[in-house]
N, C-alpha and C positions, 0 to 999 in steps of 0.2 A: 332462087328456089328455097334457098335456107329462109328468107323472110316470109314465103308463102307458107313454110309446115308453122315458123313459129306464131305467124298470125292464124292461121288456122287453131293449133292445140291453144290459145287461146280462145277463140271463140265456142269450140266444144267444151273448155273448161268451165266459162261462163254461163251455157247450156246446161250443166249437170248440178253448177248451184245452186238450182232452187228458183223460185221466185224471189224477187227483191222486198225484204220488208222493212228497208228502213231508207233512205236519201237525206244524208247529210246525218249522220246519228239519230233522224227523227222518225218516228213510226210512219208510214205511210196515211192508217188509218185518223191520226192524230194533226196532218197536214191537211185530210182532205177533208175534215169535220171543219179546225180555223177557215178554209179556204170558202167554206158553204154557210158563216160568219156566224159556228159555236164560240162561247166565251172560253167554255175550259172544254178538253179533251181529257179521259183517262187514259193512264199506261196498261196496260194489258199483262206486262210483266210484274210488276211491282206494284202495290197497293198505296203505296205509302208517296208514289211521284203523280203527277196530273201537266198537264200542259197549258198555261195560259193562250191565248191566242192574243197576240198581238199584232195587228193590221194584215189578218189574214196570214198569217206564220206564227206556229207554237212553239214555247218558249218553257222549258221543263221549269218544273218547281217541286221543290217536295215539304211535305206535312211532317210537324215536330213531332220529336221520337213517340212511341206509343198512339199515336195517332193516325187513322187513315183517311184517302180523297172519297167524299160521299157525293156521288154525283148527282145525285136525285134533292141535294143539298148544294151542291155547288160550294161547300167547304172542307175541309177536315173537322174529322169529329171522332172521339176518342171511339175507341176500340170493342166499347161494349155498346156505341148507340151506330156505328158505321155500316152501311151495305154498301158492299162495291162491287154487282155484276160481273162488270168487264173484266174484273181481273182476279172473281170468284171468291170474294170475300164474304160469310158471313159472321155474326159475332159471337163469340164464345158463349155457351149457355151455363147460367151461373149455376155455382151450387146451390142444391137445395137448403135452405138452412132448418133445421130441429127447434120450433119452440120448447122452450126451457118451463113444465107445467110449476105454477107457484104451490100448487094441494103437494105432489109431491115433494117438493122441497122442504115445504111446515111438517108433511110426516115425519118425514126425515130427520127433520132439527129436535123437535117432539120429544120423540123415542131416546134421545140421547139423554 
């Protein structure tokens, strides 16, 4: 009887978890892309990991610092040229910069 509750309270505990999103540390979605014979998969968590697919099984990899996986690019690409969907990255929009007029500046030295 004592083996019947404690298999029991596991299987409703297994029930209340959730669906499964990952088998064997790997994203599901990132197994079933390799498996239908994608080269690379993105992370969805992380911007900066990607998964090679290697004979149909992904294999995490990640992009050097400051850089993110572009998958529309299929590489890393630094942080102002990168768009990554899947894991809702877009790139920072630079500052405006102020052209420096040269008329003002000759007035300026001018009057001095």
């Amino acid at each position: 009887m004592k083996l019947f509750l404690l298999v029991s309270a596991a299987c409703l505990s297994m029930a209340y978890a959730g669906p499964m999103s990952k088998r064997l540390g790997v994203p599901l979605t990132a197994e079933l892309e390799c498996r239908e014979g994608a080269n690379f998969s993105s992370d969805a968590n992380d911007c900066q990991h990607f998964y090679i697919c290697d004979h149909g099984w992904p294999k995490l990899s990640r992009c050097a610092s400051d850089s993110i996986w572009s998958p529309a690019h299929s590489r890393c690409l630094n942080k102002f040229e990168a768009v990554n969907e899947v894991c809702g990255y877009q790139p920072p929009v630079p500052l405006p910069t102020v052209p420096i007029e040269e008329a003002s500046l000759g007035e300026h030295s001018a009057s001095k």
